[in-house]
Gaussian input, Z-matrix of N, CA and C with variables (Angstrom, degrees):
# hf/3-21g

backbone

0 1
 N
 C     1     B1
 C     2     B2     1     A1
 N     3     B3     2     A2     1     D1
 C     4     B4     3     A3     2     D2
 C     5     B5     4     A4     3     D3
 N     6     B6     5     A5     4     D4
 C     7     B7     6     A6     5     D5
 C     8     B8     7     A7     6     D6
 N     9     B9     8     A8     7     D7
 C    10    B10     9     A9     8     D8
 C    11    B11    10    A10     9     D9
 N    12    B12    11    A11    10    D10
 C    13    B13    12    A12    11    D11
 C    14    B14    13    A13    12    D12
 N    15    B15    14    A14    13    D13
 C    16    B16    15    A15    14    D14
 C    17    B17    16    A16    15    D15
 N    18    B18    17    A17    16    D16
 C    19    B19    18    A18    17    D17
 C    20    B20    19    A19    18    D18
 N    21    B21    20    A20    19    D19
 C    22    B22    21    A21    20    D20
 C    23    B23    22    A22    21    D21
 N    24    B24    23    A23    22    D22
 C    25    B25    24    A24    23    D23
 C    26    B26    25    A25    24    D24
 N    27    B27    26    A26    25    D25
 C    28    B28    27    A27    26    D26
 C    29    B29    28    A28    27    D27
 N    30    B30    29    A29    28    D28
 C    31    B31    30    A30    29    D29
 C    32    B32    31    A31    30    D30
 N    33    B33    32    A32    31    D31
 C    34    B34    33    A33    32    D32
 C    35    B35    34    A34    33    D33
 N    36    B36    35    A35    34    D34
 C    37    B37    36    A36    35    D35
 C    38    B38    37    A37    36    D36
 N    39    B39    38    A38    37    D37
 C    40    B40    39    A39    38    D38
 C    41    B41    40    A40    39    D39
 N    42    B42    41    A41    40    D40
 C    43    B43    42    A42    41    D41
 C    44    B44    43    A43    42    D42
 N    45    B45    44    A44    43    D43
 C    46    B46    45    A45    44    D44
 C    47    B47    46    A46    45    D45
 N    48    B48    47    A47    46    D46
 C    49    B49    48    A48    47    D47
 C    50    B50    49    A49    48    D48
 N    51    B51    50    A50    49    D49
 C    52    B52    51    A51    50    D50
 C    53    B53    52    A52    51    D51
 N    54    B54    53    A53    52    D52
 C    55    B55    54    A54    53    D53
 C    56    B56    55    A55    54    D54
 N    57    B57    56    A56    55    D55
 C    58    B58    57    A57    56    D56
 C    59    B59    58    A58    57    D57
 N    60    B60    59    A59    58    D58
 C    61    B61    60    A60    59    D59
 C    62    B62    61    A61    60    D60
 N    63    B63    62    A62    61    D61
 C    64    B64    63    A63    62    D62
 C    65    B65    64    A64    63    D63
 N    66    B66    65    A65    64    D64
 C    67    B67    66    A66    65    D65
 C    68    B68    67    A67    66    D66
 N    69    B69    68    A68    67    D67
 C    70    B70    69    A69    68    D68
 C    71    B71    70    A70    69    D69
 N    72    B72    71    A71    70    D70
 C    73    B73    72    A72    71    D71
 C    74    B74    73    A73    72    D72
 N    75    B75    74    A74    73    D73
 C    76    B76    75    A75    74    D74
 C    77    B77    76    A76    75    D75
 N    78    B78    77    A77    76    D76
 C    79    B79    78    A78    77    D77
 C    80    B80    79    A79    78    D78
 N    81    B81    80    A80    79    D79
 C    82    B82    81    A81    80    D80
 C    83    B83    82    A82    81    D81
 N    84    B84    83    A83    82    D82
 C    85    B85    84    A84    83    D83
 C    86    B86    85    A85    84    D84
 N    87    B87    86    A86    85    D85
 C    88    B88    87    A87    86    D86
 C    89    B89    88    A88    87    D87
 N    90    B90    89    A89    88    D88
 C    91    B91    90    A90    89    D89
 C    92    B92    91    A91    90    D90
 N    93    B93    92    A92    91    D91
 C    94    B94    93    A93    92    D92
 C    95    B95    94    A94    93    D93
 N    96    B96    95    A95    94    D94
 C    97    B97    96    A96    95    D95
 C    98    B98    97    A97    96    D96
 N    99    B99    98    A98    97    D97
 C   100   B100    99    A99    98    D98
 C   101   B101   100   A100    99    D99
 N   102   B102   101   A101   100   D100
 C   103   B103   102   A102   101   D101
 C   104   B104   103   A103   102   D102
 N   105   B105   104   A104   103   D103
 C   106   B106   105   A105   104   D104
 C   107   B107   106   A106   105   D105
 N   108   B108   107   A107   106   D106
 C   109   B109   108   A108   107   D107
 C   110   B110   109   A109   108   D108
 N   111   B111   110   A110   109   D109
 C   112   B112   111   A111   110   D110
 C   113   B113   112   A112   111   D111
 N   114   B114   113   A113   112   D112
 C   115   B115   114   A114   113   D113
 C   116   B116   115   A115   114   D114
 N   117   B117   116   A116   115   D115
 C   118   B118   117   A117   116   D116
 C   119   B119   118   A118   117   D117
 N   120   B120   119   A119   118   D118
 C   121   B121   120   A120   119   D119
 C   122   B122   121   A121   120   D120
 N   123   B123   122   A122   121   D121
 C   124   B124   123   A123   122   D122
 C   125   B125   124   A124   123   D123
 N   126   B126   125   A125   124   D124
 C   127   B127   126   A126   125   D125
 C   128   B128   127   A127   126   D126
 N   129   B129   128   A128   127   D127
 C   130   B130   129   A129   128   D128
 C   131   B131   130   A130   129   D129
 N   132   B132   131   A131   130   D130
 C   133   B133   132   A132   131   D131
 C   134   B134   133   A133   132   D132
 N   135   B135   134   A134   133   D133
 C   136   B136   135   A135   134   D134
 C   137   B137   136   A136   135   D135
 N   138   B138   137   A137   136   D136
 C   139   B139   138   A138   137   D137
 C   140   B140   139   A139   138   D138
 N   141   B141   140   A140   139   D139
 C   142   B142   141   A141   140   D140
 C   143   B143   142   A142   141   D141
 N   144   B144   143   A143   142   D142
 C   145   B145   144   A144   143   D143
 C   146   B146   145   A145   144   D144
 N   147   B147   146   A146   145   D145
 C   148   B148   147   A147   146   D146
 C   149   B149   148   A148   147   D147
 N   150   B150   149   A149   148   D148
 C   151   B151   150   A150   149   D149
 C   152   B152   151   A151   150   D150
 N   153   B153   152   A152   151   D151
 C   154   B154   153   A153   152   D152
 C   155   B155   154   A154   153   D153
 N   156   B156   155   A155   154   D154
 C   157   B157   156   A156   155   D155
 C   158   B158   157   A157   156   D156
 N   159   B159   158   A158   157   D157
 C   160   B160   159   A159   158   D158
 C   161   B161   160   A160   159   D159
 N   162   B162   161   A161   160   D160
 C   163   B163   162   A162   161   D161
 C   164   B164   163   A163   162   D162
 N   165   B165   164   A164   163   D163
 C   166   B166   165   A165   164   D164
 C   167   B167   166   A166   165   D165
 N   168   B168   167   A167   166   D166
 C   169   B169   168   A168   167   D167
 C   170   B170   169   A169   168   D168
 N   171   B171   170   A170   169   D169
 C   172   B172   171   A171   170   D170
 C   173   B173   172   A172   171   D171
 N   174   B174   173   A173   172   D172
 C   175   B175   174   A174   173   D173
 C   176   B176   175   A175   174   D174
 N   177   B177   176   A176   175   D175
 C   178   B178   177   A177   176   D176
 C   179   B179   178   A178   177   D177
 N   180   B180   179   A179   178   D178
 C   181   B181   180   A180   179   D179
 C   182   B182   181   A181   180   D180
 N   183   B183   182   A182   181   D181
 C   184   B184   183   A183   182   D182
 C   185   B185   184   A184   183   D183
 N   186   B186   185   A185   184   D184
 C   187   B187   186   A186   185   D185
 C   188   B188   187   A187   186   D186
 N   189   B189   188   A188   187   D187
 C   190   B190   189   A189   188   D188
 C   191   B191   190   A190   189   D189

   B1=1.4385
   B2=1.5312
   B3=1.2021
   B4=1.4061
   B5=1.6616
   B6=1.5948
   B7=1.2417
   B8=1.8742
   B9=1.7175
   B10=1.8890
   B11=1.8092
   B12=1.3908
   B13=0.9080
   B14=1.5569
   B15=1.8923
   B16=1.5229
   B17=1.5423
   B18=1.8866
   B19=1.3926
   B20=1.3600
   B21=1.6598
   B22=1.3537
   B23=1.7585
   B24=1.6723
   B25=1.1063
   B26=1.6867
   B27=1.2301
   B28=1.3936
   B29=1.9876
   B30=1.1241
   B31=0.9541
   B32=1.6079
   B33=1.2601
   B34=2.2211
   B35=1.7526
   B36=1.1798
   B37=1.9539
   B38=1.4197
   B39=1.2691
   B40=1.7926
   B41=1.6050
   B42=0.9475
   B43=1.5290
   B44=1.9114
   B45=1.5277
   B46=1.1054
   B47=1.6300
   B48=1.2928
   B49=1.3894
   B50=1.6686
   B51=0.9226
   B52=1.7737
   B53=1.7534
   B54=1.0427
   B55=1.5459
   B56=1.2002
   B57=1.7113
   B58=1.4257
   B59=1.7896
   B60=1.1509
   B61=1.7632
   B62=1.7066
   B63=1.6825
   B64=1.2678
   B65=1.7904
   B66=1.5935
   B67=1.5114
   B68=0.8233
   B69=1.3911
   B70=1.8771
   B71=1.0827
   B72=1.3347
   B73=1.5516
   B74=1.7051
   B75=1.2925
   B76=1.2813
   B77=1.6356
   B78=1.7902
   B79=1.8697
   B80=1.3044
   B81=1.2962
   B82=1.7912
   B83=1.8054
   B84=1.4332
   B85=1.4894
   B86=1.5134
   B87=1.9715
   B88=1.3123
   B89=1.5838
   B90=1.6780
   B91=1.2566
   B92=1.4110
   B93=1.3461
   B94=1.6832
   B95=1.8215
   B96=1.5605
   B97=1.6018
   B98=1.2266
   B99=1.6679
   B100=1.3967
   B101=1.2690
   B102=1.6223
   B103=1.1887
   B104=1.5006
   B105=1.6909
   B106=1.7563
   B107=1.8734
   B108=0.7150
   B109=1.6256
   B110=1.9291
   B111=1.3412
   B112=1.5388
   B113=2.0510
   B114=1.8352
   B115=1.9205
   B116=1.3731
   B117=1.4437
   B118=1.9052
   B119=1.2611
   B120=1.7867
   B121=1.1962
   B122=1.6531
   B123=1.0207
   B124=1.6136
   B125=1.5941
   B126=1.5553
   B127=1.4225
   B128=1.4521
   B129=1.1870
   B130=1.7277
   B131=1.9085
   B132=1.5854
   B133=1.5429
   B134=1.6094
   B135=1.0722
   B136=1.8751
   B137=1.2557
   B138=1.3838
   B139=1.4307
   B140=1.3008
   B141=1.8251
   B142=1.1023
   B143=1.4692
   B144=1.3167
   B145=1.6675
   B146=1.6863
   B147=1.2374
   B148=1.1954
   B149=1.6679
   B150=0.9109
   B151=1.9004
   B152=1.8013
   B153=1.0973
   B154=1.6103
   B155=1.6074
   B156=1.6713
   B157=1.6948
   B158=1.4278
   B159=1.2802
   B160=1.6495
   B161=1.2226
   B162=1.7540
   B163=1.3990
   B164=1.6016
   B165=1.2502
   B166=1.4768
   B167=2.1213
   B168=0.9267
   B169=1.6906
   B170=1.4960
   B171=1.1838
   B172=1.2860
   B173=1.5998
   B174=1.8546
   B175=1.7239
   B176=1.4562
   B177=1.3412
   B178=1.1074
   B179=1.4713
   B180=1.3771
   B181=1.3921
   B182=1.1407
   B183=1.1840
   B184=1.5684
   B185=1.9282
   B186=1.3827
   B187=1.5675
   B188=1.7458
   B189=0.8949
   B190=1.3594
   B191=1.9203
   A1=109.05
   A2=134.47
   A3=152.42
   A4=102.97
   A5=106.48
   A6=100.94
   A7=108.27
   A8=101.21
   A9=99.99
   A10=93.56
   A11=127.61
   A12=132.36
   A13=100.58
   A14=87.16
   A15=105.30
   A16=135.09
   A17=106.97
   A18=95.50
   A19=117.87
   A20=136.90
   A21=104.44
   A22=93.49
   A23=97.94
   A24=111.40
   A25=143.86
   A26=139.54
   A27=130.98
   A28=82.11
   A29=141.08
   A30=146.52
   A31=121.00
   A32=95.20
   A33=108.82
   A34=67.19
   A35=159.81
   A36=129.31
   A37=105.09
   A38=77.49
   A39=91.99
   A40=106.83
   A41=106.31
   A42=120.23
   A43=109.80
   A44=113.71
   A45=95.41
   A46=113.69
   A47=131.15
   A48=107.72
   A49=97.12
   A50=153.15
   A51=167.32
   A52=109.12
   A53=106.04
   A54=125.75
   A55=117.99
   A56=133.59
   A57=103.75
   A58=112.76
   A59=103.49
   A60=126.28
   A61=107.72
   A62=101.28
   A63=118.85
   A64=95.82
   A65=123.29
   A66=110.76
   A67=95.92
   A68=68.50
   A69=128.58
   A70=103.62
   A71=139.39
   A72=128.43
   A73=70.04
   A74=153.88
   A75=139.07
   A76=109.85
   A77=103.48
   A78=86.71
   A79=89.60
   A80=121.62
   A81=120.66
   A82=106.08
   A83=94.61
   A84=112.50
   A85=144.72
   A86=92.45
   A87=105.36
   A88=111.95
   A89=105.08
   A90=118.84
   A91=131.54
   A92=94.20
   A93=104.86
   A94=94.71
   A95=107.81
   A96=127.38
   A97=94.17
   A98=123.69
   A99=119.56
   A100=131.55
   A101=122.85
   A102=128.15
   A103=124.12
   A104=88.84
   A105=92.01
   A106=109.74
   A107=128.85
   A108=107.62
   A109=78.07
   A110=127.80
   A111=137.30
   A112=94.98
   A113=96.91
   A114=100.50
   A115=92.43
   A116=97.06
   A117=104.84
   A118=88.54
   A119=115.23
   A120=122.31
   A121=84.22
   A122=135.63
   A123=125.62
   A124=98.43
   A125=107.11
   A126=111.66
   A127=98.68
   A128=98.87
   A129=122.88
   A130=112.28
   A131=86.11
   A132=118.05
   A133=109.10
   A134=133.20
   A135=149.66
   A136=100.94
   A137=126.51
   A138=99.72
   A139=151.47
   A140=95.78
   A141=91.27
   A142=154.16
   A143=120.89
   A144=139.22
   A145=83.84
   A146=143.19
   A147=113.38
   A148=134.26
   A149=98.27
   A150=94.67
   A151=122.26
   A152=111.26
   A153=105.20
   A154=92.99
   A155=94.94
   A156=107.19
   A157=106.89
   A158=99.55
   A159=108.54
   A160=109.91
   A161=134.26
   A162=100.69
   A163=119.20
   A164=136.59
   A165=143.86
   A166=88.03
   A167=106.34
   A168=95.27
   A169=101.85
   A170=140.03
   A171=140.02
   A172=114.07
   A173=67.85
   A174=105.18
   A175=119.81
   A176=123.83
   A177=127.47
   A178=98.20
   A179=122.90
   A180=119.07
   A181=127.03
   A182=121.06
   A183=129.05
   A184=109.92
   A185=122.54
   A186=95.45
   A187=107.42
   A188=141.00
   A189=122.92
   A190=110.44
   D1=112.79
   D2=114.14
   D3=7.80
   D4=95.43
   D5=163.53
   D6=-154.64
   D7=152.43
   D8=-170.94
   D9=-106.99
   D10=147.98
   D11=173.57
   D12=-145.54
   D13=109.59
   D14=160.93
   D15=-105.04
   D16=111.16
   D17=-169.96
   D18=-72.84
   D19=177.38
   D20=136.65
   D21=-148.92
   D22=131.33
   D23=163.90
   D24=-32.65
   D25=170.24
   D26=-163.79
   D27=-98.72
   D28=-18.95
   D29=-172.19
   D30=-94.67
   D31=-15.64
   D32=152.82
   D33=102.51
   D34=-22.80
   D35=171.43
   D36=-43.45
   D37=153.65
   D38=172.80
   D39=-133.19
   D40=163.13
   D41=-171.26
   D42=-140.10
   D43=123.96
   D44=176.96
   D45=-110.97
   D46=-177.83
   D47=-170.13
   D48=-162.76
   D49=125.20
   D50=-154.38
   D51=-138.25
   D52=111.40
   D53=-176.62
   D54=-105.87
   D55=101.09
   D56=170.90
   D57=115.55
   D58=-12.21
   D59=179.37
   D60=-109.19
   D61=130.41
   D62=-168.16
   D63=-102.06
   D64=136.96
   D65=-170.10
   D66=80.29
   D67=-144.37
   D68=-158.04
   D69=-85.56
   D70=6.96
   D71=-146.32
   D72=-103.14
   D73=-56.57
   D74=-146.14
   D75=-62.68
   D76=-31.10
   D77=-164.93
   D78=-72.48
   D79=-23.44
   D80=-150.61
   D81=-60.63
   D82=-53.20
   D83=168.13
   D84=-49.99
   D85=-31.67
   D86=-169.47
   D87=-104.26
   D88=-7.10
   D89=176.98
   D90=-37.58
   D91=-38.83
   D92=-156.26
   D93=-70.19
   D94=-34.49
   D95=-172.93
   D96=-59.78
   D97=-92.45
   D98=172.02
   D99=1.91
   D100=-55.42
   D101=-174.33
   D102=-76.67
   D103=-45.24
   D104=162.78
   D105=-79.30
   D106=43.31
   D107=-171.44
   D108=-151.92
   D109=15.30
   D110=165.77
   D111=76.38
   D112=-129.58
   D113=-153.45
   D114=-92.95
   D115=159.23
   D116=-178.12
   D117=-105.26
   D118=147.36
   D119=-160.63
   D120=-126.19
   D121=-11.31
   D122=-169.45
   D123=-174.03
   D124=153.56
   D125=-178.81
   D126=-165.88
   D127=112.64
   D128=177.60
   D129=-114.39
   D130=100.31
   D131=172.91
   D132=-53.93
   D133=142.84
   D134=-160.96
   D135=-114.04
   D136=154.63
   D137=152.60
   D138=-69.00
   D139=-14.49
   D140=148.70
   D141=-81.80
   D142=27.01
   D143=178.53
   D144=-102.82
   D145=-20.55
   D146=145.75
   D147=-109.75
   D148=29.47
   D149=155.03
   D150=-75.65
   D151=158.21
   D152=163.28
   D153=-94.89
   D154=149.34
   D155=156.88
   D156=-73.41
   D157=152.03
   D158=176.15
   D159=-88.33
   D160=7.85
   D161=134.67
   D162=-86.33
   D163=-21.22
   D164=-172.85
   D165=-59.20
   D166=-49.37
   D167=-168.95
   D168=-84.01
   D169=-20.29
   D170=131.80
   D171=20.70
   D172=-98.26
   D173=177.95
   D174=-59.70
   D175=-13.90
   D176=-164.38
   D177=-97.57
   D178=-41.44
   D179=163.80
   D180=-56.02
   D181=-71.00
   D182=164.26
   D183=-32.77
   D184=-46.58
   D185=169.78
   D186=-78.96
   D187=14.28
   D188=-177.79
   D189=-100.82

């Protein structure tokens, strides 16, 4: 399950957090947060921001 979890500290930080997204699909999703929530000061990639989705390798087979 696809899920965004935004903390926010007793100190007004915020923290954003993406569960469940293969890639790229997390900044794509979490963007809209980022922008309203002002500058990103740090960004720690999961392993999943590097898997392929299994449709992206799909497609990647089928053109080769």
């Amino acid at each position: 399950m696809k899920t965004i979890v935004v903390l926010v500290a007793a100190d007004g930080t915020s923290r954003v957090e993406t569960h469940g997204f293969v890639g790229d699909e997390c900044r794509i999703a979490s963007r809209f947060l980022e922008k309203a929530l002002g500058r990103t000061t740090s960004e720690e990639l999961t392993a999943e921001f590097h898997q392929v989705s299994t449709q992206e390798n799909a497609h990647l087979y089928q053109g080769e």
